[in-house]
Backbone atoms as SQL, in Angstrom:
CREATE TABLE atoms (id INTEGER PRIMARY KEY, chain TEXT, resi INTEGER, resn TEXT, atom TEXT, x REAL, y REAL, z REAL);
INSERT INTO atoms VALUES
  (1, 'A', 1, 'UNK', 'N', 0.145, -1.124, 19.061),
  (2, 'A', 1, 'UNK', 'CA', -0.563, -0.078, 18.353),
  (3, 'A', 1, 'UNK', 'C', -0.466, -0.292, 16.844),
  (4, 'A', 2, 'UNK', 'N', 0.563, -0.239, 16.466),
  (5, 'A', 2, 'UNK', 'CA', 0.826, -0.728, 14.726),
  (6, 'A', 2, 'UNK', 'C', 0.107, -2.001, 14.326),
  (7, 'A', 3, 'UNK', 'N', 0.134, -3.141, 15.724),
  (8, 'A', 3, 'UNK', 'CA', -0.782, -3.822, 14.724),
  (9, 'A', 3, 'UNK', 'C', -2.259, -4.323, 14.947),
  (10, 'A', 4, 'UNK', 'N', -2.975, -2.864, 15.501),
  (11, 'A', 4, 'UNK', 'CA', -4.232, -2.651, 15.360),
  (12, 'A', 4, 'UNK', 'C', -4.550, -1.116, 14.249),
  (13, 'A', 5, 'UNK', 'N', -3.716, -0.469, 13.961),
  (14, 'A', 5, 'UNK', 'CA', -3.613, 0.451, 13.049),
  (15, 'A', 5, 'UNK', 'C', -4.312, 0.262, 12.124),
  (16, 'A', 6, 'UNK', 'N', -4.344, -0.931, 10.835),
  (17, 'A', 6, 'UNK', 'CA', -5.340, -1.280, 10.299),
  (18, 'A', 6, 'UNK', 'C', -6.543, -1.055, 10.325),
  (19, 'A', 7, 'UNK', 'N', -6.662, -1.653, 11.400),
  (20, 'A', 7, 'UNK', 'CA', -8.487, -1.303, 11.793),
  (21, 'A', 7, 'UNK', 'C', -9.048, -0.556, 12.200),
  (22, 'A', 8, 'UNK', 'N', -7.595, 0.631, 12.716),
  (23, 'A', 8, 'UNK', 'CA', -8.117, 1.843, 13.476),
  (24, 'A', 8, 'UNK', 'C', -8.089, 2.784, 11.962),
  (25, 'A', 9, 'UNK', 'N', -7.553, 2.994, 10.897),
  (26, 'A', 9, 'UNK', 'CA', -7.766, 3.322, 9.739),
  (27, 'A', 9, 'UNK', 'C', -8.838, 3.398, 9.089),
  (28, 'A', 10, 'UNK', 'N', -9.138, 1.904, 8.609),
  (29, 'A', 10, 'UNK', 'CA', -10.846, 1.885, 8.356),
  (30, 'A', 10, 'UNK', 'C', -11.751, 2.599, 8.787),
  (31, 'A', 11, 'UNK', 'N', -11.923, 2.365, 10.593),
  (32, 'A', 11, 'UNK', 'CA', -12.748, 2.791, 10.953),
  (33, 'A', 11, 'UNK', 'C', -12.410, 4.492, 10.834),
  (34, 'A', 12, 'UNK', 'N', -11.522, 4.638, 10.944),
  (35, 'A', 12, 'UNK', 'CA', -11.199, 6.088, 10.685),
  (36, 'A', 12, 'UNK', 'C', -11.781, 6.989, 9.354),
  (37, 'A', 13, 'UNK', 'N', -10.593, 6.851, 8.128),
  (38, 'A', 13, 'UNK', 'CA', -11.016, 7.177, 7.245),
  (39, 'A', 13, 'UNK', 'C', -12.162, 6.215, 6.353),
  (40, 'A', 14, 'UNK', 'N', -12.867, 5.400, 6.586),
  (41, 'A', 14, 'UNK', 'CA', -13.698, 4.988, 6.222),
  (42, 'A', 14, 'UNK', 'C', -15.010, 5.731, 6.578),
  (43, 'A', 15, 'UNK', 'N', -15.287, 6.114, 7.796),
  (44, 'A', 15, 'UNK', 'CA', -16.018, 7.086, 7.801),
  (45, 'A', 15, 'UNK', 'C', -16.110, 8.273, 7.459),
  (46, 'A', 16, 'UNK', 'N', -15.124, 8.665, 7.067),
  (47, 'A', 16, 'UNK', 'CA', -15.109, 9.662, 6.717),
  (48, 'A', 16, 'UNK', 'C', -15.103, 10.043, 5.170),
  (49, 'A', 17, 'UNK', 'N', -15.335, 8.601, 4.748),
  (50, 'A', 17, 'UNK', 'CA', -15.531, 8.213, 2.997),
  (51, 'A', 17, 'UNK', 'C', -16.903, 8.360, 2.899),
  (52, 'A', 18, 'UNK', 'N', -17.572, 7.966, 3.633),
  (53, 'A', 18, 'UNK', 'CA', -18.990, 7.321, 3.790),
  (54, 'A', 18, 'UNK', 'C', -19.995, 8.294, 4.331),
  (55, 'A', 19, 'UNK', 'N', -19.160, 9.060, 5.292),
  (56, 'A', 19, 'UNK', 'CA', -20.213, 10.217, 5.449),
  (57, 'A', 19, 'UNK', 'C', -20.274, 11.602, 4.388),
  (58, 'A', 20, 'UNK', 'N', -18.803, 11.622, 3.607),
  (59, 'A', 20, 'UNK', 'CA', -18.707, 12.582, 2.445),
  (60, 'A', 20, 'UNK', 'C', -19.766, 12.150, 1.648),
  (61, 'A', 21, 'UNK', 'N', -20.334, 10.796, 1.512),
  (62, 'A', 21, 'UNK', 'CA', -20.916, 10.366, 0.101),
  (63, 'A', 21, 'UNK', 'C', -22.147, 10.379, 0.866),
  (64, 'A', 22, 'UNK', 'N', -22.524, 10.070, 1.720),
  (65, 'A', 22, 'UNK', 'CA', -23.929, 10.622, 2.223),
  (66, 'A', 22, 'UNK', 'C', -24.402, 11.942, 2.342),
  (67, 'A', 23, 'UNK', 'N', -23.508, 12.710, 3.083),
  (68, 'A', 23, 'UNK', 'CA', -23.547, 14.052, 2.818),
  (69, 'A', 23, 'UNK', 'C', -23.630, 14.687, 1.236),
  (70, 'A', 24, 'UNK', 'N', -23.255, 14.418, 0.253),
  (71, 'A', 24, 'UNK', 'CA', -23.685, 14.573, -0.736),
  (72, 'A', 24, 'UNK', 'C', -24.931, 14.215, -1.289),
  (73, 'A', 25, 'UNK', 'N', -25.836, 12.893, -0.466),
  (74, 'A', 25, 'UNK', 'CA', -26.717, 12.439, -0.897),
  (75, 'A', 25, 'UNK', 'C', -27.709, 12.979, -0.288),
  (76, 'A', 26, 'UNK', 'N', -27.565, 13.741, 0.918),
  (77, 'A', 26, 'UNK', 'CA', -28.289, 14.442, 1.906),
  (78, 'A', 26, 'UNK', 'C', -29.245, 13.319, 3.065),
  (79, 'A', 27, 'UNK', 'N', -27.616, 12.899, 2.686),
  (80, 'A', 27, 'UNK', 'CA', -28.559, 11.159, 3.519),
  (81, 'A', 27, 'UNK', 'C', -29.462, 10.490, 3.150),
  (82, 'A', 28, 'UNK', 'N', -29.728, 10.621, 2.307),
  (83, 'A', 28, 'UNK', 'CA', -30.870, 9.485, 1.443),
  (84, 'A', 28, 'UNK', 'C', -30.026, 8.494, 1.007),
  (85, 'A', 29, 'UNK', 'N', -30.881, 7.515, 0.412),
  (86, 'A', 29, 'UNK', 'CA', -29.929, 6.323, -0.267),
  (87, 'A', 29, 'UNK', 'C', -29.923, 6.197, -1.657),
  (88, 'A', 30, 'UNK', 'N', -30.797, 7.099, -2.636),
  (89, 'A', 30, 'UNK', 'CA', -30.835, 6.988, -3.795),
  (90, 'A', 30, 'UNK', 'C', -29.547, 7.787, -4.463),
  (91, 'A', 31, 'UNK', 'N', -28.384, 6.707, -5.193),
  (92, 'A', 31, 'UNK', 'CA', -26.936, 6.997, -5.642),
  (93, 'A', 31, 'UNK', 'C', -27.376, 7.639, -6.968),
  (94, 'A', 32, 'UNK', 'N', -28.517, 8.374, -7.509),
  (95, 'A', 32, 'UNK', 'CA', -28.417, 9.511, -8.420),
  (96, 'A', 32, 'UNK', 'C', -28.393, 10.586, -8.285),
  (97, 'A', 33, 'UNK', 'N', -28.798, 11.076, -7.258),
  (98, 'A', 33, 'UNK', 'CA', -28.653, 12.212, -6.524),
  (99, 'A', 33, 'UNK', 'C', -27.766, 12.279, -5.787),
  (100, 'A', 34, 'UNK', 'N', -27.161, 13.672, -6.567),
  (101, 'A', 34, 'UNK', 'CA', -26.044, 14.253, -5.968),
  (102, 'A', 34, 'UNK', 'C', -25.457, 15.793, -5.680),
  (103, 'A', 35, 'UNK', 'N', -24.622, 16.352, -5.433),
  (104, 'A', 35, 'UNK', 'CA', -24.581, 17.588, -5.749),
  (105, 'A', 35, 'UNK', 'C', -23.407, 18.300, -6.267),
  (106, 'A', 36, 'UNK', 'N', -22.450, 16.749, -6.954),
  (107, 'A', 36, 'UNK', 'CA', -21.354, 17.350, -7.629),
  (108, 'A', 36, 'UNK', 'C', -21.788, 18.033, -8.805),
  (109, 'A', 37, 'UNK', 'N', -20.763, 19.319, -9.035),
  (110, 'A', 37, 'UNK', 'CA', -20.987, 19.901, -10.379),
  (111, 'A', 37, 'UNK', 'C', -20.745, 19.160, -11.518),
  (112, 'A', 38, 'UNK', 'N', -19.706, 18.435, -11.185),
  (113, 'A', 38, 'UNK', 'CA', -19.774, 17.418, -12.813),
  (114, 'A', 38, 'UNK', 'C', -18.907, 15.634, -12.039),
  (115, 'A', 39, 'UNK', 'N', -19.304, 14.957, -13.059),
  (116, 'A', 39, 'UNK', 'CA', -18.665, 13.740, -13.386),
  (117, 'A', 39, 'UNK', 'C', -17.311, 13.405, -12.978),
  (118, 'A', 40, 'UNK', 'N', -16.370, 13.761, -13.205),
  (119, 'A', 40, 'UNK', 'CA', -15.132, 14.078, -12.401),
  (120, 'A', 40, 'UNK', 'C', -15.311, 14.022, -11.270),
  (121, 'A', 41, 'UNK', 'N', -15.803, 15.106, -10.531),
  (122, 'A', 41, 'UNK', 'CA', -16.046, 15.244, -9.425),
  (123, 'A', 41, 'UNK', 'C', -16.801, 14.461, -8.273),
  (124, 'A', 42, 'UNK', 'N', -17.517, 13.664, -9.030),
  (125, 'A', 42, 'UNK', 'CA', -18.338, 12.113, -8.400),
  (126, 'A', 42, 'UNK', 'C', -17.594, 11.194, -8.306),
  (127, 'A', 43, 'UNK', 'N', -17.311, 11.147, -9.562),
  (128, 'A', 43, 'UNK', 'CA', -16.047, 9.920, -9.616),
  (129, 'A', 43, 'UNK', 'C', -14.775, 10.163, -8.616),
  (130, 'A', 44, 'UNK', 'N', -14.114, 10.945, -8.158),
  (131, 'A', 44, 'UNK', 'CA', -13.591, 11.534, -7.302),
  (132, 'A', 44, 'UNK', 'C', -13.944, 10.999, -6.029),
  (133, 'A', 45, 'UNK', 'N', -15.430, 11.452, -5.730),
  (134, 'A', 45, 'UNK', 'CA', -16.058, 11.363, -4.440),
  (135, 'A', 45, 'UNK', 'C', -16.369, 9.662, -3.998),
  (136, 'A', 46, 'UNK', 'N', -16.973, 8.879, -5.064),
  (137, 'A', 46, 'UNK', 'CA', -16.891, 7.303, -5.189),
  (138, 'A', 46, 'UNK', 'C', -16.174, 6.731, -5.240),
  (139, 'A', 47, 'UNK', 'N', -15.153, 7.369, -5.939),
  (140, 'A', 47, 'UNK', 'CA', -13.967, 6.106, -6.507),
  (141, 'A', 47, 'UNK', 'C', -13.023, 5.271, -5.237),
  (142, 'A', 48, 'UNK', 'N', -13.094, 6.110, -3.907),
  (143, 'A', 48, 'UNK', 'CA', -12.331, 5.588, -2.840),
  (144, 'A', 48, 'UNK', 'C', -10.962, 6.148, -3.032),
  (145, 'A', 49, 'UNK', 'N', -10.103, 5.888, -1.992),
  (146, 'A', 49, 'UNK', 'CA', -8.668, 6.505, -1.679),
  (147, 'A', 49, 'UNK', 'C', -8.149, 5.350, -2.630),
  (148, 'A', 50, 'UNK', 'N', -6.643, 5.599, -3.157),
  (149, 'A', 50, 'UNK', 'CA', -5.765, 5.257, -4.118),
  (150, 'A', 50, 'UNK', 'C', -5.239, 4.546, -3.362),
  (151, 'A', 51, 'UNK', 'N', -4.749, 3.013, -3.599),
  (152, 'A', 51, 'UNK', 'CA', -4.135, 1.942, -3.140),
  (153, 'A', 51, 'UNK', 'C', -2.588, 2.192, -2.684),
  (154, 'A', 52, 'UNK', 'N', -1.306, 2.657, -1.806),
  (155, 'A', 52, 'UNK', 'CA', -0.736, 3.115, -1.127),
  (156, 'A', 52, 'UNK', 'C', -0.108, 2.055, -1.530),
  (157, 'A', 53, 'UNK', 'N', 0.663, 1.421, -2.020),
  (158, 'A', 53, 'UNK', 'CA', 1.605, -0.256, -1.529),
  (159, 'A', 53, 'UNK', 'C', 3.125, 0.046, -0.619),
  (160, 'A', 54, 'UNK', 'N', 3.568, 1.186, -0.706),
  (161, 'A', 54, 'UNK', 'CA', 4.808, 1.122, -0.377),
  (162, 'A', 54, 'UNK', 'C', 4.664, 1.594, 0.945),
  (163, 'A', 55, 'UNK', 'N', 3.510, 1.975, 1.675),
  (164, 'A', 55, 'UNK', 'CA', 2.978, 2.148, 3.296),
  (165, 'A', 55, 'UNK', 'C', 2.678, 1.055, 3.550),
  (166, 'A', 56, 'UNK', 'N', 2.166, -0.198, 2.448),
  (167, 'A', 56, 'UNK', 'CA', 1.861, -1.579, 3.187),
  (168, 'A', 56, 'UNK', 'C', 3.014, -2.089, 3.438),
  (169, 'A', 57, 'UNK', 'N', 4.157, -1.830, 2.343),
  (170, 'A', 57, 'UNK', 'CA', 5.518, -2.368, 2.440),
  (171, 'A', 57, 'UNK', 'C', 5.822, -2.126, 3.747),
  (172, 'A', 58, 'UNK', 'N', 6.010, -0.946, 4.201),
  (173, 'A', 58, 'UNK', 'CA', 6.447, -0.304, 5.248),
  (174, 'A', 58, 'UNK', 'C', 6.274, -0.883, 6.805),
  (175, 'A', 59, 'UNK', 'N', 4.759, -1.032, 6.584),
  (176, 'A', 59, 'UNK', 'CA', 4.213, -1.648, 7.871),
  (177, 'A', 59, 'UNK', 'C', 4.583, -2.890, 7.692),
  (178, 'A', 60, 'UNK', 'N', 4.617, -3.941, 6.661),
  (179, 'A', 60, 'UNK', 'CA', 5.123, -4.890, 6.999),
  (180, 'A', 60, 'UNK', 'C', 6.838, -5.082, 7.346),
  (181, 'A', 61, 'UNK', 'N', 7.129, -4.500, 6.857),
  (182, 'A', 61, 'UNK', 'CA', 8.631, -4.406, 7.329),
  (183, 'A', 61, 'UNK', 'C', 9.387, -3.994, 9.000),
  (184, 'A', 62, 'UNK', 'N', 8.451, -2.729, 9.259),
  (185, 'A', 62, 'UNK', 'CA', 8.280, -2.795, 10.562),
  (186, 'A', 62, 'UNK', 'C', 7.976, -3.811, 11.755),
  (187, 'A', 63, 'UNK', 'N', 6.970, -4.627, 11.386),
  (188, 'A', 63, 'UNK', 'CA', 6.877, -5.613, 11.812),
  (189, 'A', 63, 'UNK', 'C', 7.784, -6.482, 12.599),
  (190, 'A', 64, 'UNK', 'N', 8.133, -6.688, 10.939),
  (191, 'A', 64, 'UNK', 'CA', 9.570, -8.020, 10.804),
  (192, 'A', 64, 'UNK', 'C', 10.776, -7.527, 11.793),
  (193, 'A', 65, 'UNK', 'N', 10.709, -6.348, 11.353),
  (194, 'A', 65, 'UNK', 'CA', 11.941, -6.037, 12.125),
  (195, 'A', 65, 'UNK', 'C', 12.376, -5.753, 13.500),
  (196, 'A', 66, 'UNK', 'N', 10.530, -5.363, 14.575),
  (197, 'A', 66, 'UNK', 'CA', 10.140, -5.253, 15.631),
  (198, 'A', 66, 'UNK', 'C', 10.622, -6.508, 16.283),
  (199, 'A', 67, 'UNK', 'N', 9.973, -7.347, 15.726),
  (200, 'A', 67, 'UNK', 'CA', 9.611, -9.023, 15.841),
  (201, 'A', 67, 'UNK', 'C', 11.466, -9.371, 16.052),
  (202, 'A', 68, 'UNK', 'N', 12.229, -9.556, 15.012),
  (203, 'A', 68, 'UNK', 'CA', 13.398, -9.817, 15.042),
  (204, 'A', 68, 'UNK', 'C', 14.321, -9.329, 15.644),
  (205, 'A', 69, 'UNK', 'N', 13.976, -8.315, 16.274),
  (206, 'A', 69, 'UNK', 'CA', 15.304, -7.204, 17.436),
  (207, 'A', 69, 'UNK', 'C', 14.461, -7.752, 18.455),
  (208, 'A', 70, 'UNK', 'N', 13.639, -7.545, 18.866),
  (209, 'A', 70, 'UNK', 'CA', 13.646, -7.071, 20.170),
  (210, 'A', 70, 'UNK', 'C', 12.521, -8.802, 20.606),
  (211, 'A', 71, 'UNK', 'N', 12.307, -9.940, 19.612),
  (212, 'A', 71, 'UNK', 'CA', 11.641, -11.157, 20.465),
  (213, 'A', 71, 'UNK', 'C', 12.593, -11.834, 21.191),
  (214, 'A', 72, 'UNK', 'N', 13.783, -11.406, 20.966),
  (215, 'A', 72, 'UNK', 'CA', 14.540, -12.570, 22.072),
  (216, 'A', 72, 'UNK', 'C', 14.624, -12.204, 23.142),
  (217, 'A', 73, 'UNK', 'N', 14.063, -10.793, 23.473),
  (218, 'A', 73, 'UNK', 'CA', 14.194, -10.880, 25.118),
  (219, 'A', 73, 'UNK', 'C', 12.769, -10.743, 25.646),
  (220, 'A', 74, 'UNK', 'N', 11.591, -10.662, 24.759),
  (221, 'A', 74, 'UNK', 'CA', 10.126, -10.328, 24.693),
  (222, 'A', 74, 'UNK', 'C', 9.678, -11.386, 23.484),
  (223, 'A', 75, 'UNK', 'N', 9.482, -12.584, 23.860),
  (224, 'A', 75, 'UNK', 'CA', 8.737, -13.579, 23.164),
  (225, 'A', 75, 'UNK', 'C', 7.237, -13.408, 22.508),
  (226, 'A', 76, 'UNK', 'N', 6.983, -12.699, 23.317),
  (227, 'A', 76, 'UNK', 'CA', 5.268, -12.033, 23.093),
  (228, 'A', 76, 'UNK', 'C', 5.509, -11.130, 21.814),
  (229, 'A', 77, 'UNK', 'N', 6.604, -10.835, 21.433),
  (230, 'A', 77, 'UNK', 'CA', 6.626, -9.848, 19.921),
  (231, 'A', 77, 'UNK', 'C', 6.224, -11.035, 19.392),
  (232, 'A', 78, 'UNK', 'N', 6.725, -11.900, 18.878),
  (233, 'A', 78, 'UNK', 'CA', 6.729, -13.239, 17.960),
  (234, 'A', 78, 'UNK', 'C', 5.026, -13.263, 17.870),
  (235, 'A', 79, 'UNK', 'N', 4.453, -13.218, 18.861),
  (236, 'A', 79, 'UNK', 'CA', 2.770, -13.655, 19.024),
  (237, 'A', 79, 'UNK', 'C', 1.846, -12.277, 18.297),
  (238, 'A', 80, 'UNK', 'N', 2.565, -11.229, 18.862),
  (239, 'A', 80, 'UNK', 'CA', 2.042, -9.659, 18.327),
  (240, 'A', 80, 'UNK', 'C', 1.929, -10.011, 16.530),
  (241, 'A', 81, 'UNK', 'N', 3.717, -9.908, 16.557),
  (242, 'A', 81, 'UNK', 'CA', 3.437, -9.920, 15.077),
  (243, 'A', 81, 'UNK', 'C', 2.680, -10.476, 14.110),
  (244, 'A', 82, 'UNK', 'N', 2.710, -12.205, 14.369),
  (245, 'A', 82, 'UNK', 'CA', 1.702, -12.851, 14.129),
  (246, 'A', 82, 'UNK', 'C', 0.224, -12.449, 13.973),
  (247, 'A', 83, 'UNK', 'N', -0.338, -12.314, 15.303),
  (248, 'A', 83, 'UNK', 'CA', -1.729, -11.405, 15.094),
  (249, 'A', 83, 'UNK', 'C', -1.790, -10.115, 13.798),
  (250, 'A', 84, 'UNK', 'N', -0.400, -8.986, 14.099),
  (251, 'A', 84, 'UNK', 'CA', -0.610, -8.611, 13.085),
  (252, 'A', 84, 'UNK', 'C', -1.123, -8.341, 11.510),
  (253, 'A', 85, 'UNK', 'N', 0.098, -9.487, 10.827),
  (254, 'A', 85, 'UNK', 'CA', 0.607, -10.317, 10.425),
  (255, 'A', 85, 'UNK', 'C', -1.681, -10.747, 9.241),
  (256, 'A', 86, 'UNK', 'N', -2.062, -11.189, 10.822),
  (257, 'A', 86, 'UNK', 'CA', -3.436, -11.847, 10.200),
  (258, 'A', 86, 'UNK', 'C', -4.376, -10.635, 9.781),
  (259, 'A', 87, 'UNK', 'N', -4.169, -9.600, 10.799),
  (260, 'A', 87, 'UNK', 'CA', -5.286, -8.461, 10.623),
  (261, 'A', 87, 'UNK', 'C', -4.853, -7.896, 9.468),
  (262, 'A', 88, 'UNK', 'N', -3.670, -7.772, 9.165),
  (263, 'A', 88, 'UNK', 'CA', -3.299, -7.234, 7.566),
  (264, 'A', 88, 'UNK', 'C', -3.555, -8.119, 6.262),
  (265, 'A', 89, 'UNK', 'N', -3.631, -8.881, 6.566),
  (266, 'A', 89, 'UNK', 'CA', -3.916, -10.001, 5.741),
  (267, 'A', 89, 'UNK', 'C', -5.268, -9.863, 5.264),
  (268, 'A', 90, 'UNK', 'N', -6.327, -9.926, 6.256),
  (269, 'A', 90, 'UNK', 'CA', -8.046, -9.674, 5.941),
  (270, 'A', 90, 'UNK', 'C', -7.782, -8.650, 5.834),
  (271, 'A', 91, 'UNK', 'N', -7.453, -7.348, 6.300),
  (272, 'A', 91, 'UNK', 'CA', -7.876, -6.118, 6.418),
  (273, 'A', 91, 'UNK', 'C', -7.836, -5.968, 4.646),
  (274, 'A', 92, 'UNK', 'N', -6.413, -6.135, 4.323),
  (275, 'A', 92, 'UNK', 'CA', -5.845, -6.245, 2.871),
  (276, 'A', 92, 'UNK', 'C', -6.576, -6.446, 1.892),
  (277, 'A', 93, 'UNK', 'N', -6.881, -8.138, 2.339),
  (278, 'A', 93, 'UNK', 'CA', -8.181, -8.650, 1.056),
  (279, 'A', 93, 'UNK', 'C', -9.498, -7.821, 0.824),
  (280, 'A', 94, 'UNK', 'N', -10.231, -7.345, 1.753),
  (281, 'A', 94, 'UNK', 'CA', -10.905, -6.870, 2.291),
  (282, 'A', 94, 'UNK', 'C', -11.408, -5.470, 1.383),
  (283, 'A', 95, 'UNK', 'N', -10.372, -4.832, 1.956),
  (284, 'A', 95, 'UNK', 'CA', -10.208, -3.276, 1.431),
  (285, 'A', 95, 'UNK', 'C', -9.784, -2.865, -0.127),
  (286, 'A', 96, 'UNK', 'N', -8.622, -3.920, -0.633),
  (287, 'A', 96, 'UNK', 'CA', -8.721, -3.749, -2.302),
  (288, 'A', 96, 'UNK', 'C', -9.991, -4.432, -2.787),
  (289, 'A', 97, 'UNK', 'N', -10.832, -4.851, -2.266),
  (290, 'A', 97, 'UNK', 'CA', -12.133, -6.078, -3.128),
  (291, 'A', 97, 'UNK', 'C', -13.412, -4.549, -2.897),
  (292, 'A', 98, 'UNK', 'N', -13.607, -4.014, -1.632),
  (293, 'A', 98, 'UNK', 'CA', -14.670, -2.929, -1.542),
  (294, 'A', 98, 'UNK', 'C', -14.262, -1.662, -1.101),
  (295, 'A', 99, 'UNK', 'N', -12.938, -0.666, -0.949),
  (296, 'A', 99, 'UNK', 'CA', -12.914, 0.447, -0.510),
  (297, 'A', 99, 'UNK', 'C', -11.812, 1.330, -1.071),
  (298, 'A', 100, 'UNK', 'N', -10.607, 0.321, -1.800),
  (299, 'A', 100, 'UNK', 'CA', -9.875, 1.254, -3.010),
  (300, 'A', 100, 'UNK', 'C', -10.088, 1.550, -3.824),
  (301, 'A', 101, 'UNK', 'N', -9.396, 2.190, -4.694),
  (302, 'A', 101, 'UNK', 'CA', -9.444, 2.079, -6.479),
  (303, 'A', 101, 'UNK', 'C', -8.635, 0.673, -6.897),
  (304, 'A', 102, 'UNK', 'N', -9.204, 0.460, -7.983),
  (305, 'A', 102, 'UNK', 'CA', -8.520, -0.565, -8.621),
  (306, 'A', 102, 'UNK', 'C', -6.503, 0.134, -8.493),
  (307, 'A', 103, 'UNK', 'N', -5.966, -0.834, -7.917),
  (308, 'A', 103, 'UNK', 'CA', -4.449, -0.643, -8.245),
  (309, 'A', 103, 'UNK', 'C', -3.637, -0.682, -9.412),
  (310, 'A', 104, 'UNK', 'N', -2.930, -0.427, -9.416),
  (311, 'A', 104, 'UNK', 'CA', -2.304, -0.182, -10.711),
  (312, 'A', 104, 'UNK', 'C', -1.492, -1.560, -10.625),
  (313, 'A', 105, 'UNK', 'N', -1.416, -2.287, -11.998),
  (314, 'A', 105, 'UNK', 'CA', -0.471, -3.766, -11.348),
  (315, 'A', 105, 'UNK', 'C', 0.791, -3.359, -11.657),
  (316, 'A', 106, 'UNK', 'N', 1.513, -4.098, -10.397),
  (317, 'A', 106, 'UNK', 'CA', 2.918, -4.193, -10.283),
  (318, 'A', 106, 'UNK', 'C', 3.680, -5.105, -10.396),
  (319, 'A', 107, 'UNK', 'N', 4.484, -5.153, -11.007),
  (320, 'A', 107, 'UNK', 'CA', 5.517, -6.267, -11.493),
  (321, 'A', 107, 'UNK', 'C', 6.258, -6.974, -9.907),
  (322, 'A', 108, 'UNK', 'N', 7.181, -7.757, -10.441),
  (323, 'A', 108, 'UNK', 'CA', 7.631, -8.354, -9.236),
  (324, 'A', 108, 'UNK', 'C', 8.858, -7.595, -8.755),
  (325, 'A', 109, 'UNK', 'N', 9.212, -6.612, -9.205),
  (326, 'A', 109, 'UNK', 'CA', 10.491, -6.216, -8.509),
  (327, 'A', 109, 'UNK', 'C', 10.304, -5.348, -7.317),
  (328, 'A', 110, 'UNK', 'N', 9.281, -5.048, -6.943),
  (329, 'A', 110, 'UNK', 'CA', 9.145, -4.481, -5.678),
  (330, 'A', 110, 'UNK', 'C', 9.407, -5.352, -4.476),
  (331, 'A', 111, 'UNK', 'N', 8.803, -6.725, -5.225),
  (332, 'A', 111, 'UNK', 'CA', 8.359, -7.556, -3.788),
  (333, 'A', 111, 'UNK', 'C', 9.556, -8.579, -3.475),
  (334, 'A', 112, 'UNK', 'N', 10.584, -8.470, -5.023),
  (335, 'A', 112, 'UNK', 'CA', 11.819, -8.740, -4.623),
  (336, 'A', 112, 'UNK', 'C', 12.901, -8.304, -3.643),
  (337, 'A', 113, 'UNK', 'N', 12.977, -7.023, -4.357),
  (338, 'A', 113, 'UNK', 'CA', 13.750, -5.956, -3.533),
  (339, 'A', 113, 'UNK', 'C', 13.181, -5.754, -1.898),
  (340, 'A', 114, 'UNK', 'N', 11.977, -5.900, -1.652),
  (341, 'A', 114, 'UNK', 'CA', 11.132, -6.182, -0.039),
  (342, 'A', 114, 'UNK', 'C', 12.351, -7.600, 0.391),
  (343, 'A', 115, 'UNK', 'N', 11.957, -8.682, -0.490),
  (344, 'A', 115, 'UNK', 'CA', 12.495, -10.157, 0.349),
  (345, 'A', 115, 'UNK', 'C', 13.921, -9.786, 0.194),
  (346, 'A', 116, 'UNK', 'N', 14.288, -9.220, -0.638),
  (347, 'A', 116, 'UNK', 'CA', 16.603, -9.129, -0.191),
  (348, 'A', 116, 'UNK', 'C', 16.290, -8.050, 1.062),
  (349, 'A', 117, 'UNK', 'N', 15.600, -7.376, 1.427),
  (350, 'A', 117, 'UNK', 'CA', 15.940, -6.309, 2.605),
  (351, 'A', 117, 'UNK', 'C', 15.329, -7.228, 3.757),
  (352, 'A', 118, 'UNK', 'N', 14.697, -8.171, 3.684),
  (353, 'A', 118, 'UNK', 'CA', 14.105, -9.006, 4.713),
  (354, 'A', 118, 'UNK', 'C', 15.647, -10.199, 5.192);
């Protein structure tokens, strides 16, 4: 389940991005028409959900740690994770290039402090 989550997300709240912004458009396709009261409030409605990193942390860590307890008696984790592993990977590229906000950049000490807990 966790590592189809990804995609069950998208499809999740992605629609539900997409039909807010149509519904504002009254389903038409012309992006000047709208029915926010102001600017803010569009930008709001367009801008997409805010880039999360420490839930990506999370899920990847889960992973690792699924994978590492419990593949020596269930080899098929090793293969799960993997698949995972890939769908987060595209899903990732994917979703910061057309459906976040620009992220805020982060230095390297997050992704340090991730590899000493790994």
């Amino acid at each position: 389940m966790q590592a189809l989550w990804p995609l069950i997300e998208i499809a999740m709240f992605g629609a539900m991005w997409w039909g807010k912004q149509y519904l504002d458009r009254d389903f038409g396709r012309d992006s000047y028409k709208t029915k926010m009261p102001t600017p803010q409030a569009y930008v709001e409605l367009y801008a997409g959900p805010v880039y999360l990193i420490h839930y990506r942390y999370a899920m990847i860590l889960l992973h690792i740690s699924c994978a590492f307890l419990y593949g020596t008696c269930m080899p098929v984790l090793y293969v799960v994770a993997f698949v995972a592993f890939i769908i987060l990977f595209i899903n990732e590229r994917v979703l910061v290039c057309y459906y976040y906000r620009e992220p805020p950049s982060f230095d390297e000490e997050i992704t340090l402090k991730t590899m000493r807990i790994i």
